[in-house]
C-alpha positions in Angstrom: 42.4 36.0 17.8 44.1 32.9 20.3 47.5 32.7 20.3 50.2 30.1 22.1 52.8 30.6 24.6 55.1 29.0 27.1 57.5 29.8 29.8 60.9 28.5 28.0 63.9 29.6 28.7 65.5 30.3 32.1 68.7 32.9 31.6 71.4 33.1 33.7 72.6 37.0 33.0 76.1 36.9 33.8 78.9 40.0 33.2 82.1 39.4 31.7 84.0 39.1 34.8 82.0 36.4 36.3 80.3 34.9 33.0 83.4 32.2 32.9 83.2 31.1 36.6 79.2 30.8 36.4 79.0 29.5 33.0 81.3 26.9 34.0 79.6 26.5 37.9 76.0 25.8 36.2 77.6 23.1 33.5 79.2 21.1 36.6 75.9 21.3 38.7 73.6 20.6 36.0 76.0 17.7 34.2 75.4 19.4 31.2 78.3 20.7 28.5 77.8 24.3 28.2 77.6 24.7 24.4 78.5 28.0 22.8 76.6 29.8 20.6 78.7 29.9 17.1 77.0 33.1 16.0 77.4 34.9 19.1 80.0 34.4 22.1 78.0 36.0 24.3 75.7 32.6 24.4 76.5 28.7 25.9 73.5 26.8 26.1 73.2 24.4 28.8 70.6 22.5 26.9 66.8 21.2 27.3 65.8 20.2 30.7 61.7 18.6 31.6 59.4 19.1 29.0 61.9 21.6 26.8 62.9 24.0 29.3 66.1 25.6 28.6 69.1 27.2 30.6 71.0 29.4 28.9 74.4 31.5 30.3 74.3 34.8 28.8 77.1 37.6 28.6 75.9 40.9 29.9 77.5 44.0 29.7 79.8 46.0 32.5 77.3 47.1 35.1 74.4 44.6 34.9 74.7 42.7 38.3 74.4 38.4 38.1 70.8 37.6 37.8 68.2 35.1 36.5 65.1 35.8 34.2 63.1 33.9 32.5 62.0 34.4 28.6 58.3 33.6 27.5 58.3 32.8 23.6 55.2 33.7 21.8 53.9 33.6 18.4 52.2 36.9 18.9 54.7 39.0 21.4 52.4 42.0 21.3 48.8 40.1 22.3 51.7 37.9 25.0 52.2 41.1 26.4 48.8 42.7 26.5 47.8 39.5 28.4 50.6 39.7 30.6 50.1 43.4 31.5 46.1 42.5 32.1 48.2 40.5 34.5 49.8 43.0 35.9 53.6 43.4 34.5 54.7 46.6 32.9 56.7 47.4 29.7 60.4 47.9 30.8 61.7 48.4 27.6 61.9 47.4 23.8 64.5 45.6 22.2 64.6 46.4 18.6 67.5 44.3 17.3 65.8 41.1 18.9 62.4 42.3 18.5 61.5 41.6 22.0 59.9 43.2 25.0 61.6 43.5 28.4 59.0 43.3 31.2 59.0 43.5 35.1 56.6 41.5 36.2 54.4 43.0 39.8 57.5 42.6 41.9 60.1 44.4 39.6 61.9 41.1 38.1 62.7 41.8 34.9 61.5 39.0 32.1 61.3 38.8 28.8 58.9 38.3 25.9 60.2 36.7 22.7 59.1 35.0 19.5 59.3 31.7 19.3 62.8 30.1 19.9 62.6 26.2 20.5 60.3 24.5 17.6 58.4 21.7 17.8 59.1 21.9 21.7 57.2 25.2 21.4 54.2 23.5 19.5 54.5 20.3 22.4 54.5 22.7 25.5 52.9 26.1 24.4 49.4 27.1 26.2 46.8 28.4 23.7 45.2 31.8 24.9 41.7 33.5 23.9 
């Protein structure tokens, strides 16, 4: 059965000690407010860029070290990741209170899989798969 995705949301994966400065850095060298997330303080969004591509400043946890991924929203995560591991990524990990999948892709960087997150900008820019 086809199902859509798209590449839609690039993550910058901050902890708390530098989430502030970078949050902040990003908003100034994009021109963009970066506009927290009222159900969760862990979130600002920096808003939709070409053809609904977000950037998002996310709060990690002590440990994690500054990075960027990228999420893939789906309307089927599980055939999304059977295609992309025909692909060649690997299952990092399950996140069950998101319902998401954490993948490395053939290099090791870690991405993500999620349902779908931005709408009609999802149904504009999604890619319809066998």
């Amino acid at each position: 059965m086809p199902h859509r995705s798209r590449l839609s949301i690039l993550l910058l994966d901050l902890p708390p000690e530098r989430h502030a400065s970078g949050r902040d850095f990003w908003a100034g060298a994009t021109g963009r407010a970066a506009t927290p997330d009222p159900d969760d303080e862990k979130w600002a969004s920096l808003g939709s860029f070409a053809d609904g591509f977000h950037l998002e400043v996310q709060r990690t946890g002590e440990g994690t070290p500054p990075r960027w991924h990228v999420d893939i929203e789906s309307d089927d995560v599980e055939a999304e990741v059977a295609r992309l591991e025909a692909l060649g990524a690997t299952r990092h990990r399950y996140v069950e209170d998101g319902q998401f999948w954490q993948l490395l892709d053939p290099a090791g960087l870690v991405f993500c899989v999620v349902g779908i997150q931005t709408g009609d900008e999802f149904d504009r820019h999604s890619v319809t798969w066998p």
